[in-house]
C-alpha positions in Angstrom: 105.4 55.4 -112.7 103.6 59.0 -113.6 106.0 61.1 -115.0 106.7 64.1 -113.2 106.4 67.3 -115.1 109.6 69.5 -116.5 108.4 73.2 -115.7 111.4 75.6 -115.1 111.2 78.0 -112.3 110.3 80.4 -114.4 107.5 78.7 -116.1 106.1 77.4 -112.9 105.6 81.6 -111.9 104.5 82.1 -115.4 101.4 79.7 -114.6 100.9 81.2 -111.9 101.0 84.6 -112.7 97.7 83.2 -114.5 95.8 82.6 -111.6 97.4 84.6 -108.4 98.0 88.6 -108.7 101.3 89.6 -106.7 102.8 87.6 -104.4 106.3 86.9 -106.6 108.3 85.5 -103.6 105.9 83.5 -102.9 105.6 81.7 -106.4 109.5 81.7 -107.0 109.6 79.4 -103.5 107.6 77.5 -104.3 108.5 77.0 -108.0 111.9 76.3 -106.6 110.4 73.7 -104.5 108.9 72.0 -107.4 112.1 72.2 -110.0 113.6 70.2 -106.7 111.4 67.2 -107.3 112.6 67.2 -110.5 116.3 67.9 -110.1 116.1 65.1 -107.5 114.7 62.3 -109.6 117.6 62.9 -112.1 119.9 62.3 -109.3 122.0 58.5 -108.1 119.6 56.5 -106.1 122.5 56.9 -103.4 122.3 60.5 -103.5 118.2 60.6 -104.4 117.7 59.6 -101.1 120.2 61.9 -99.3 118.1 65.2 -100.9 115.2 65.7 -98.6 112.7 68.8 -99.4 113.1 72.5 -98.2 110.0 72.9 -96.3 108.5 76.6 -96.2 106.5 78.9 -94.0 104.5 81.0 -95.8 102.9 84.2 -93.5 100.8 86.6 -94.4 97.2 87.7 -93.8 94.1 85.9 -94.7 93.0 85.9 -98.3 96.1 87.2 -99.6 96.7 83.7 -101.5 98.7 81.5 -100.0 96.2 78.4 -100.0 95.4 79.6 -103.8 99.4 79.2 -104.6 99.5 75.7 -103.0 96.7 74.3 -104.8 97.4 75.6 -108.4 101.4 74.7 -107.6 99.6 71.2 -106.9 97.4 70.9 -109.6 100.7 72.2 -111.9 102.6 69.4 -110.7 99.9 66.7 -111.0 101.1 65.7 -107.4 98.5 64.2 -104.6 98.2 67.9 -102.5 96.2 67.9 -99.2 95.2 70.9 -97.6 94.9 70.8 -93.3 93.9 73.1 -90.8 96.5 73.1 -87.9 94.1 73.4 -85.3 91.9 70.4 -86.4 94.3 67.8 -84.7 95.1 66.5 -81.3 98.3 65.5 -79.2 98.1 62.1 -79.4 96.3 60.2 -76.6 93.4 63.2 -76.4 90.1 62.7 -78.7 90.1 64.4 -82.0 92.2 63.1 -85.1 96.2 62.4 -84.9 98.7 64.1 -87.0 99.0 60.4 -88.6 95.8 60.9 -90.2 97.2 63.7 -92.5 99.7 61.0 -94.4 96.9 58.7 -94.7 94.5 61.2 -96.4 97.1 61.6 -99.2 97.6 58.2 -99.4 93.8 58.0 -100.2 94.4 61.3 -102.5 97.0 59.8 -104.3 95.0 56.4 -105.0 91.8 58.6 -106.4 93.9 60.9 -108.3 96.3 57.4 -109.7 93.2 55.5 -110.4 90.6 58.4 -112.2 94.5 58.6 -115.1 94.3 54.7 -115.1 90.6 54.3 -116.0 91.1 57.1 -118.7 93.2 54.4 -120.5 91.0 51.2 -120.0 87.9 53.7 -121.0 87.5 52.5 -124.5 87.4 48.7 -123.5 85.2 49.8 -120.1 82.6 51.2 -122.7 82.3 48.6 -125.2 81.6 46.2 -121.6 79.4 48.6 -120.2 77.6 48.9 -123.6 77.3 44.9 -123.7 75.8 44.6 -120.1 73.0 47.3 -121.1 71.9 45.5 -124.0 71.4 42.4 -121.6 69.5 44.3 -119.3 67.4 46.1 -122.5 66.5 42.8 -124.5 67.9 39.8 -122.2 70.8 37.5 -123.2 68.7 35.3 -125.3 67.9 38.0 -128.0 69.0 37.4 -131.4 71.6 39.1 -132.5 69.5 41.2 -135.0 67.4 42.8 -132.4 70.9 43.1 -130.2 72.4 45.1 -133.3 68.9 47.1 -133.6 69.1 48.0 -129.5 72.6 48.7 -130.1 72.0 51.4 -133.0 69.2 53.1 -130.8 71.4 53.0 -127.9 74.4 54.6 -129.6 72.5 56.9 -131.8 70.6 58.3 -127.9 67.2 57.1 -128.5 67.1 55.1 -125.4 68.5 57.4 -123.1 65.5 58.2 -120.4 64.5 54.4 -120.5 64.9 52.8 -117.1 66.7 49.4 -116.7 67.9 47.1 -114.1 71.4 46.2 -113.4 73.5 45.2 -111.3 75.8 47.2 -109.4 78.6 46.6 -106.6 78.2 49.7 -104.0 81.7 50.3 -102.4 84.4 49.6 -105.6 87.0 47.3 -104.9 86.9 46.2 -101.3 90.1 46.9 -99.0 91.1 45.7 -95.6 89.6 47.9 -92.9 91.5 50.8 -91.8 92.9 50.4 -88.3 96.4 51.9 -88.5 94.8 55.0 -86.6 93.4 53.0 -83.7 94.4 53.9 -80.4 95.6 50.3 -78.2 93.0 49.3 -76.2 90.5 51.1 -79.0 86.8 48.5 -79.4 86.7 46.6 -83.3 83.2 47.2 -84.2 82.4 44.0 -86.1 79.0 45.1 -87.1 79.7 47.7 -89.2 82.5 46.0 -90.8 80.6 43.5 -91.6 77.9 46.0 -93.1 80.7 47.9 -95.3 81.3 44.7 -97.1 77.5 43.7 -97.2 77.6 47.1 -98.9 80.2 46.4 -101.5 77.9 43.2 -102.8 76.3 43.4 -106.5 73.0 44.9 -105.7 70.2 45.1 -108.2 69.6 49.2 -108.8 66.8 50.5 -111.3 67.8 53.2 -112.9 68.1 55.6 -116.5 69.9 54.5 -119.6 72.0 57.1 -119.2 72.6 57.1 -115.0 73.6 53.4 -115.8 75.9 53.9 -118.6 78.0 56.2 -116.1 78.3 53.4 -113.4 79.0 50.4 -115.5 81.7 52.5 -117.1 83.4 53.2 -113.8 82.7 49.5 -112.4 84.2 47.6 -116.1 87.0 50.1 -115.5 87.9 49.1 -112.0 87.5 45.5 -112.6 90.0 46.1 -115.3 92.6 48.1 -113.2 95.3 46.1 -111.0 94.2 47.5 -107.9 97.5 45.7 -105.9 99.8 47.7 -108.6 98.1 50.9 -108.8 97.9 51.1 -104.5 101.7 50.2 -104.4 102.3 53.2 -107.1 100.0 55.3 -105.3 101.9 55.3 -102.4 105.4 55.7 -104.0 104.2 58.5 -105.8 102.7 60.1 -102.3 105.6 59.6 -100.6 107.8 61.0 -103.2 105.7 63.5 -104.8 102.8 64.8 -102.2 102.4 68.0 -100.6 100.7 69.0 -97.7 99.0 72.5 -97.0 99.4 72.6 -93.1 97.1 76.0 -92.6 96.4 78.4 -88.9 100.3 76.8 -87.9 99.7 80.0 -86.1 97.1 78.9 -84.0 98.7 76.3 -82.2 101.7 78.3 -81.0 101.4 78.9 -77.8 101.8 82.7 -78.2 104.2 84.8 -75.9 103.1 86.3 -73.1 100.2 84.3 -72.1 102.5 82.5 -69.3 102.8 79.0 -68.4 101.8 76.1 -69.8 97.9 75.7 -69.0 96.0 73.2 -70.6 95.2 75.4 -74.1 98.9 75.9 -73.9 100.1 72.2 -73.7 97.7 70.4 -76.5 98.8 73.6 -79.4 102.7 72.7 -78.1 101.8 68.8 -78.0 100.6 68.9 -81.9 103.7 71.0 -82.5 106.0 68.3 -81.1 103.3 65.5 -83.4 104.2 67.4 -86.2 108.0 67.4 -85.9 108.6 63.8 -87.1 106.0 63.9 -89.7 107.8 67.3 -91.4 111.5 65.7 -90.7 110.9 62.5 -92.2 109.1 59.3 -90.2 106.9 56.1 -91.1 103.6 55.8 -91.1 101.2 52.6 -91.1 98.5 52.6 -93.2 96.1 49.9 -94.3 97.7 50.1 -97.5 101.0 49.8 -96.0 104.0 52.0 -94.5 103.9 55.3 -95.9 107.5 57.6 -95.5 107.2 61.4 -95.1 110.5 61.8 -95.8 110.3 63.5 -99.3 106.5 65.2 -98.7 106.8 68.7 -99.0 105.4 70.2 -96.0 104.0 74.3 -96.8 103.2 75.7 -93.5 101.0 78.9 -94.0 99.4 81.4 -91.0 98.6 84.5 -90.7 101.0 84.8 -87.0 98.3 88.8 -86.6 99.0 87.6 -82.5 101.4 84.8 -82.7 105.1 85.2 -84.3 106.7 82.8 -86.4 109.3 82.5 -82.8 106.3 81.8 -81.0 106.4 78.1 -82.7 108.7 75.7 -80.9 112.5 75.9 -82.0 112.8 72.6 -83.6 109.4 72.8 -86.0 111.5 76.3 -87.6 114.2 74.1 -87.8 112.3 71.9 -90.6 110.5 75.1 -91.7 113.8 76.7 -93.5 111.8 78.8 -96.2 110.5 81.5 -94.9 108.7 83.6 -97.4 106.3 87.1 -96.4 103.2 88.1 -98.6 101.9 91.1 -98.5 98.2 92.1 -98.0 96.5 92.9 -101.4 96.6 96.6 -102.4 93.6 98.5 -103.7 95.7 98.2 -107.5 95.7 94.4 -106.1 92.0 94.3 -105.7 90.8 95.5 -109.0 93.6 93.2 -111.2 92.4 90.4 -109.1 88.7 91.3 -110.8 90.2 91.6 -114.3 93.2 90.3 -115.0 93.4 86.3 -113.8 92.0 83.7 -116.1 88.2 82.7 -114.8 88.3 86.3 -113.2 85.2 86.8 -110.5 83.8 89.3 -113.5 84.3 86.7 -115.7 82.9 84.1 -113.7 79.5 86.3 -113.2 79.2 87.4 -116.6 79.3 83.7 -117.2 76.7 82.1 -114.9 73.8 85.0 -116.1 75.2 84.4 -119.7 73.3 80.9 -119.7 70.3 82.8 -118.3 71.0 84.3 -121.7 71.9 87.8 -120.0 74.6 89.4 -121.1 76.3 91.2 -118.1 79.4 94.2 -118.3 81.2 96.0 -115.8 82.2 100.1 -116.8 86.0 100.4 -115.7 84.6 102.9 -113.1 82.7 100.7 -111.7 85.3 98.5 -111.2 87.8 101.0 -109.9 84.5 101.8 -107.1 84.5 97.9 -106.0 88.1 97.9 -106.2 88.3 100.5 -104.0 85.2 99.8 -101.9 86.8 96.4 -101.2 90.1 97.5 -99.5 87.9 100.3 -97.6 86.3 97.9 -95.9 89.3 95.5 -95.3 91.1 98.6 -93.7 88.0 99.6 -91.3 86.5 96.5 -90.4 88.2 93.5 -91.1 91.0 92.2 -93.3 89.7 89.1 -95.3 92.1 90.1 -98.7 90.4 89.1 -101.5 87.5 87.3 -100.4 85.9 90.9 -99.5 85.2 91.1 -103.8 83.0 88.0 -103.7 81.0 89.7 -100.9 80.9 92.9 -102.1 79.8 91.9 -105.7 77.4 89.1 -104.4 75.8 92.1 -102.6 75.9 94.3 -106.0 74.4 91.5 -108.7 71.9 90.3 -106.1 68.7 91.9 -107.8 70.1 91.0 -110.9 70.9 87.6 -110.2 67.2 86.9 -108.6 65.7 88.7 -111.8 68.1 86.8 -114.4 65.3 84.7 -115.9 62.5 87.4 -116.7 65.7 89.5 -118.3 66.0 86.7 -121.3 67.8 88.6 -124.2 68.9 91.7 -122.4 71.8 93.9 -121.6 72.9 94.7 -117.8 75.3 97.3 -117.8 77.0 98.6 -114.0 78.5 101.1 -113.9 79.6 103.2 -111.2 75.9 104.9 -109.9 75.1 101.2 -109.4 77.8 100.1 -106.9 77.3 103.7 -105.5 73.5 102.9 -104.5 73.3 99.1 -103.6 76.9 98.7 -101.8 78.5 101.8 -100.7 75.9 103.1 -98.0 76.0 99.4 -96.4 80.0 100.1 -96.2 79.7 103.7 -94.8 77.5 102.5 -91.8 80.5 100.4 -89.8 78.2 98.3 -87.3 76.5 97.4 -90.3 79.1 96.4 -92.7 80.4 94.5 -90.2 77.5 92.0 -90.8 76.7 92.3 -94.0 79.9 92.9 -96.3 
């Protein structure tokens, strides 16, 4: 089994601190929620199974980093995490996708995640195979074994990298039963493409570059290697015991106070809330790689609830929604650390990208402070998108710079604060305009 990492609370906020400006309540649910996992492996199997998680509801406005703290808690925890948009399902018996679908997603999460850490160990044998069916396809089976040592020096030392060979390659990995766990009775089996997806998965013969082939026989040695019927029964043990869903715009399918009666907008939003109440409790699931439980997923319910209130959603769903946490909408102080301070900043990130157009890009701090403050200007008049507004508003600053990055090899590009003045500002002071544009 993957071993589940042994972050304090406090360490878990630490690492995110790294990433995420503000927000502490937030992080310290959520590391909470995480030290849980591990405090509940070290219980009896008895009582294991009695601990279920504490589900939370996270509200605040749009870019305020709520998806961000999800994903990097996620990644933190090496668990399977799948983010969802509320309003992409459907009750059950209308068209569209079924709640269900969400618990086999991170099934298939889980697998890809399980299976890219197994082929990291069987990477040194996959090579050496990989290496072995190249010389075949470079000098043929028959060679001797001095001109197979002479290939294999070239090959090893790069010189062959941009010649094309022939191999052969299976398309679609291992095969696996199809999927019909979703299937609605009554649904129509279509045979043909069934049949077509396994025709797909045969050894075909691909030409290709040294190098493009290298990268596929590594992954195809590895797989053959793995024990798929092991890894899919781990996979799903450690979804089931370790996953966490995102479940974004929970807002949107409440159906919000004061719009009276159920009409038919009304009755699908409460019909996925009622779909989603034995999927957050705790329910089976059948998958094609088996019954999945949801009873130890943790479940992080996020919206922004601007028209909708939390009480809009039906009684029971805050039931299994016990963690309730508020974040706050990003400050202007909020805006201009989120350029700075967090590793892989957005400055960062741009003086990075024109760095390997060999231009070397600054920021003054006033012209910082101007975005900064230009930023929640616009959020306040217009619309309030948090901190995605600094990705607009700079895309919008470097844009002659960016286009102009390769006849600028060698130089220095300095903004400062005349620069955000003239090519951002008087697109923000015009209102119908920014409304477009920024």
């Amino acid at each position: 089994m993957m071993d589940i990492p042994n972050h304090s609370p406090r360490e878990i906020v630490s690492e995110l601190d790294r990433y995420i400006i503000g927000q502490t309540d937030a992080k310290r649910a959520v590391a909470i929620a995480l030290r849980n996992r591990w405090r509940r492996a070290q219980l009896s199997d008895a009582m294991r199974e009695e601990v279920v998680p504490k589900n939370i509801l996270m509200i605040g406005p749009t870019g305020c980093g709520k998806t961000e703290i999800a994903r990097r808690l996620a990644k933190l925890a090496q668990a399977p995490f799948l983010k969802v948009e509320a309003t992409k399902f459907t009750e059950v018996g209308y068209v569209g996708r079924d709640v269900e679908s969400i618990v086999r997603d991170l099934v298939e999460v889980s697998i890809n995640m399980l299976r890219e850490l197994r082929r990291r160990d069987v990477e040194v044998r996959a090579e050496d195979a990989a290496e072995n069916i190249l010389l075949d396809a470079l000098v043929g089976e028959g060679a001797s074994a001095e001109t197979r040592n002479k290939f294999r020096r070239m090959l090893r030392a790069g010189e062959l990298e941009g010649k094309e060979v022939e191999i052969s390659l299976a398309e679609g990995g291992n095969p696996a039963q199809p999927d019909m766990s979703g299937m609605t009775p009554g649904a129509v089996i279509n045979f043909s493409d069934m049949m077509k997806g396994f025709m797909n998965r045969m050894p075909q013969q691909k030409r290709m570059t040294v190098t493009e082939a290298r990268a596929a026989l590594i992954r195809q040695e590895a797989d053959k290697m793995l024990d798929t019927e092991a890894l899919t029964r781990e996979a799903v043990t450690h979804a089931q015991d370790h996953g966490i869903v995102f479940l974004d715009e929970i807002d949107k399918v409440c159906a919000r106070a004061g719009e009276g009666g159920a009409r038919g907008g009304d009755v699908s939003r409460e019909g996925v809330q009622r779909d989603l109440l034995p999927l957050i409790e705790g329910t089976t699931v059948s998958t094609k790689y088996g019954p999945v439980r949801t009873d130890h997923i943790l479940f992080i319910a996020s919206g922004a609830f601007h028209i909708a209130k939390p009480s809009d959603l039906l009684p029971e769903l805050q039931g299994r929604l016990p963690i309730r946490v508020e974040l706050a909408s990003l400050t202007r102080d909020d805006l201009r650390r989120i350029l700075t301070e967090p590793e892989h900043s957005l400055l960062q990130q741009y003086v990075a990208l024109l760095g390997t157009e060999k231009v070397s890009l600054s920021f003054t701090d006033a012209a910082i402070d101007a975005l900064a403050e230009l930023a929640a200007d616009i959020n306040e008049r217009v619309e309030n998108i948090g901190a995605r507004r600094l990705a607009t508003v700079l895309e919008r600053l470097l844009e002659s710079v960016s286009f102009s990055a390769p006849d600028r090899n060698g130089q220095s590009v300095v903004i400062d604060v005349a620069d955000v003045q003239e090519k951002v500002a008087p697109l923000a002071s015009k209102g119908d305009l920014s409304r477009f544009i920024l």
